[in-house]
N, CA, C and O atoms as CSV, one atom per row, in Angstrom:
chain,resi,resn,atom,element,x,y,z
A,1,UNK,N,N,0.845,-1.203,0.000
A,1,UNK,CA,C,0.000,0.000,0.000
A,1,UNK,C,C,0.878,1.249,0.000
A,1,UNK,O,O,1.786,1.424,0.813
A,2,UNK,N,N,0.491,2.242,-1.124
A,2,UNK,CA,C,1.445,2.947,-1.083
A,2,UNK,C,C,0.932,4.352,0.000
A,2,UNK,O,O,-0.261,4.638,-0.098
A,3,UNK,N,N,1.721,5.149,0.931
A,3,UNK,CA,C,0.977,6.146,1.330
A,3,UNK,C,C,1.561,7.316,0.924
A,3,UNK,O,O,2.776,7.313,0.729
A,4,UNK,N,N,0.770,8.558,0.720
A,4,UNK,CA,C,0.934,9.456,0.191
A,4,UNK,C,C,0.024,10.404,1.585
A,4,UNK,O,O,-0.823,10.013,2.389
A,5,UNK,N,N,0.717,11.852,1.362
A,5,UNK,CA,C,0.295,12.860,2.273
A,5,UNK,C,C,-1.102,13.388,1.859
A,5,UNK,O,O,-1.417,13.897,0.783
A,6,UNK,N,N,-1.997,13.119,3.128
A,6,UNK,CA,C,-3.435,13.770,2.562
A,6,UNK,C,C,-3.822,14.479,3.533
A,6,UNK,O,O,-3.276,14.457,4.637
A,7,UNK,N,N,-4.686,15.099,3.270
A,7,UNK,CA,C,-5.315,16.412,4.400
A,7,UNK,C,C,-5.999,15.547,5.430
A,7,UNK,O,O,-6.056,14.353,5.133
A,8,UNK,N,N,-6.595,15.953,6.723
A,8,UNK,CA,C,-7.397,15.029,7.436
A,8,UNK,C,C,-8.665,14.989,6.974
A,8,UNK,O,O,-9.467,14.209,7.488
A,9,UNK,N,N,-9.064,15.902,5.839
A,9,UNK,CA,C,-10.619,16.026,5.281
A,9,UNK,C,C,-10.246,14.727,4.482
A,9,UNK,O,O,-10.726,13.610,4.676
A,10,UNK,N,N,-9.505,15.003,3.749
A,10,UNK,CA,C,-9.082,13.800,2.564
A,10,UNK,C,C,-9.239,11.972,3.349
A,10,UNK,O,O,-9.950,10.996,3.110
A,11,UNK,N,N,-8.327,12.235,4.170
A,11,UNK,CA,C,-8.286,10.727,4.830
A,11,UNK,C,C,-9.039,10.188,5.180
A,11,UNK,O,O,-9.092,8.986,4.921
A,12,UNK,N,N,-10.134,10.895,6.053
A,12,UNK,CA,C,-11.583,10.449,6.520
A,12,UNK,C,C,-12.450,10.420,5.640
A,12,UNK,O,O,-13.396,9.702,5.966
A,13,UNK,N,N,-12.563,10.966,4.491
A,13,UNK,CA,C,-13.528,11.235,3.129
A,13,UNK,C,C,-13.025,9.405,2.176
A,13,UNK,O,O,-13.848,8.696,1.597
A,14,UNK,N,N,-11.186,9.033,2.341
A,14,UNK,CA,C,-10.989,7.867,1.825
A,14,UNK,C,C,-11.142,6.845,2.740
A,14,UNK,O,O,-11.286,5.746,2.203
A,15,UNK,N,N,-11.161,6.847,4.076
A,15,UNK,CA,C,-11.439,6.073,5.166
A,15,UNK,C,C,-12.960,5.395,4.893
A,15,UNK,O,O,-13.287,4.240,5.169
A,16,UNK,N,N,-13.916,6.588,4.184
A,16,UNK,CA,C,-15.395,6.342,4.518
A,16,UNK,C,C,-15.625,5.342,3.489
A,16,UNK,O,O,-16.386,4.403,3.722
A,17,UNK,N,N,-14.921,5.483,2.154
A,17,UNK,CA,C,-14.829,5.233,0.659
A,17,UNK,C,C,-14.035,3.697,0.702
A,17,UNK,O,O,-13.809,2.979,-0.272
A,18,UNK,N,N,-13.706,3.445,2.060
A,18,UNK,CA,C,-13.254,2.147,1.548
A,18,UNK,C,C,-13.498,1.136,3.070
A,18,UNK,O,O,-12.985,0.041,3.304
A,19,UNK,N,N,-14.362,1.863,3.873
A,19,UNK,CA,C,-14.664,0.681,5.073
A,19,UNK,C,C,-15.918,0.809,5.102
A,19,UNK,O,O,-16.665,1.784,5.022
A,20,UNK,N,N,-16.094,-0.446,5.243
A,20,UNK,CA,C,-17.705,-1.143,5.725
A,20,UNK,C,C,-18.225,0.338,6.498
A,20,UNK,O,O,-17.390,0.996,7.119
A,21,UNK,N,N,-19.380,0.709,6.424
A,21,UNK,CA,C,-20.404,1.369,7.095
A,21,UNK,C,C,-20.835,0.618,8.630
A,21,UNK,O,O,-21.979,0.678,9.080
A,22,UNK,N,N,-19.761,-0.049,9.281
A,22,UNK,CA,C,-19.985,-0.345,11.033
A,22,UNK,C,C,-19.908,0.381,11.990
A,22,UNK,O,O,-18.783,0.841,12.188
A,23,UNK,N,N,-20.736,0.686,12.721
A,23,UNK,CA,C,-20.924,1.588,13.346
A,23,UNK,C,C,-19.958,1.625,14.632
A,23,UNK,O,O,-20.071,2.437,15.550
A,24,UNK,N,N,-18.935,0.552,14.539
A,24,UNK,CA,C,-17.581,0.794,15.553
A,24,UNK,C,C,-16.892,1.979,14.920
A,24,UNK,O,O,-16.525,3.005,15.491
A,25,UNK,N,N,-16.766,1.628,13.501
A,25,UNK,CA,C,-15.730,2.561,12.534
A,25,UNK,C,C,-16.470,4.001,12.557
A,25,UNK,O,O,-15.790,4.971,12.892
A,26,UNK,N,N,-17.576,4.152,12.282
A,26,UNK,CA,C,-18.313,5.477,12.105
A,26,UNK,C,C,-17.902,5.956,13.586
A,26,UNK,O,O,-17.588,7.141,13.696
A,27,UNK,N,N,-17.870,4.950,15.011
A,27,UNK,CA,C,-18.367,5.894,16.766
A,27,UNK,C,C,-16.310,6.395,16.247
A,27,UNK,O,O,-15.886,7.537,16.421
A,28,UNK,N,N,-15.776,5.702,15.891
A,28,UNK,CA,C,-13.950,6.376,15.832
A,28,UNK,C,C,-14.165,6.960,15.274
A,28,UNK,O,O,-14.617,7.917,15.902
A,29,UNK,N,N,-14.184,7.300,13.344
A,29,UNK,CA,C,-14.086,8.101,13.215
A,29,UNK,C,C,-15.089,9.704,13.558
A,29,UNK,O,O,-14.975,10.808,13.027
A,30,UNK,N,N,-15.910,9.293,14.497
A,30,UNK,CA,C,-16.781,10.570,15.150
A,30,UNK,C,C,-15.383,11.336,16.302
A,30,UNK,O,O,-15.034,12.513,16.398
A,31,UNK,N,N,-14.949,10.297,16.910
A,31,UNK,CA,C,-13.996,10.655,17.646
A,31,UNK,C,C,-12.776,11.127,17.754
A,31,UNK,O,O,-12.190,11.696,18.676
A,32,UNK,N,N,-12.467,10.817,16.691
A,32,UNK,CA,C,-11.269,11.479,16.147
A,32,UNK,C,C,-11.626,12.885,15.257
A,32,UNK,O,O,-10.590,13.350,14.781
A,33,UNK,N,N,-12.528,13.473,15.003
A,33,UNK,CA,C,-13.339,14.261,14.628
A,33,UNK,C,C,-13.321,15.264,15.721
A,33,UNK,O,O,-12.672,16.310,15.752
A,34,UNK,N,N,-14.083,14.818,16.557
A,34,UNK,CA,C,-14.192,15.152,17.995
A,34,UNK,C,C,-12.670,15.776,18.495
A,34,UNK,O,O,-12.398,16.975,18.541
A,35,UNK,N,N,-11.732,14.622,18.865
A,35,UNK,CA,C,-10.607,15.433,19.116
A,35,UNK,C,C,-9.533,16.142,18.033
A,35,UNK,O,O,-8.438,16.551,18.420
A,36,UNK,N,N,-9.956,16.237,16.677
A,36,UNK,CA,C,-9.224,17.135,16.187
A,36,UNK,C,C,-9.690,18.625,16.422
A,36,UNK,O,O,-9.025,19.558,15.973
């Protein structure tokens, strides 16, 4: 996997685009949301 530098809008926008819709993944990424 190659990684490349992305904005935190970007990462969470490709985070959403490539994981299951589970609502463990949605309560993190709320939280990390939260503490940015």
């Amino acid at each position: 996997m190659v990684l490349v530098e992305l904005s935190d809008e970007e990462m969470l926008a490709f985070l959403f685009c490539v994981t299951p819709p589970l609502s463990s993944i949605r309560q993190f990424v709320t939280k990390l949301m939260m503490w940015g």
